[in-house]
C-alpha positions in Angstrom: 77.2 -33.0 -47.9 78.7 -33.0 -51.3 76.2 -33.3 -54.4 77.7 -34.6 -57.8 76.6 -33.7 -61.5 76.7 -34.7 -64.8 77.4 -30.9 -65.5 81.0 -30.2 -66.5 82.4 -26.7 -66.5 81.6 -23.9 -64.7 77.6 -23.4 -65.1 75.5 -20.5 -62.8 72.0 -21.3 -61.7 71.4 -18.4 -59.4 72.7 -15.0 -58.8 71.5 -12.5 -56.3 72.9 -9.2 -54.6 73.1 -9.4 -50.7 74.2 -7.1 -48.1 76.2 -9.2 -45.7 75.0 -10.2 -42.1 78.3 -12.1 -41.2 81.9 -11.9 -42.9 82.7 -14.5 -46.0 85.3 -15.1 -47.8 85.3 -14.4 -51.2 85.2 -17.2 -53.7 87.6 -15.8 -56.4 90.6 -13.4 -54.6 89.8 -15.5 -51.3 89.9 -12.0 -48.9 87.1 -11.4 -46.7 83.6 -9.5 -46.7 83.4 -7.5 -44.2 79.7 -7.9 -42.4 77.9 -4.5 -43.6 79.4 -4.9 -47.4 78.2 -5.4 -50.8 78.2 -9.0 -51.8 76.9 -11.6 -55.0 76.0 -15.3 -54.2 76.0 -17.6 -56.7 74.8 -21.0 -56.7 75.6 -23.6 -59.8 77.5 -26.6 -60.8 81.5 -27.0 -61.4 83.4 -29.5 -62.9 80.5 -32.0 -61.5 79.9 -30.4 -57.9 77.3 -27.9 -56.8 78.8 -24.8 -55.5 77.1 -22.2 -53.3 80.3 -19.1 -53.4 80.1 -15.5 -52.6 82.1 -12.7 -54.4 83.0 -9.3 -54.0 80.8 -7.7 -56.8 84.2 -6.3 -58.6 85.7 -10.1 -58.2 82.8 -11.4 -59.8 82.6 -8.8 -62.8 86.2 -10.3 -63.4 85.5 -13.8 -63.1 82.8 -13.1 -65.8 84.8 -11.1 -67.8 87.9 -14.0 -67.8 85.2 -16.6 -68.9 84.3 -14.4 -71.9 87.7 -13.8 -72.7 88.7 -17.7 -72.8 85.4 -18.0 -74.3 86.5 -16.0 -77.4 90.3 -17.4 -77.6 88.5 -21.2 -78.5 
């Protein structure tokens, strides 16, 4: 099921750290996660959608750092 939002942009409601039970593919570099591994959740709005992802924790430390830098070049 697909929810929709007022919310444009890319907006986090919830982060947490998890240790994976299954393997999931990683919402920025689209590899896997190996079951056993390191892993953040994130749950929030895009562009209108809410969006449940996981992230390799180095993926996600990139994501945040390319928002800040694109941030800072407006």
């Amino acid at each position: 099921m697909i929810y929709r939002t007022e919310t444009m942009g890319d907006h986090a409601i919830r982060e947490s750290s998890h240790t994976s039970k299954k393997q999931y593919k990683c919402g920025y570099c689209e590899k896997h996660i190996s079951k056993g591994k390191k892993y953040v959740r994130t749950v929030g709005t895009y562009d209108g959608y809410f969006i449940d992802s996981q992230w390799h924790p180095q993926c996600r430390e990139d994501y945040i750092q390319y928002l800040n830098e694109r941030a800072r070049e407006r």
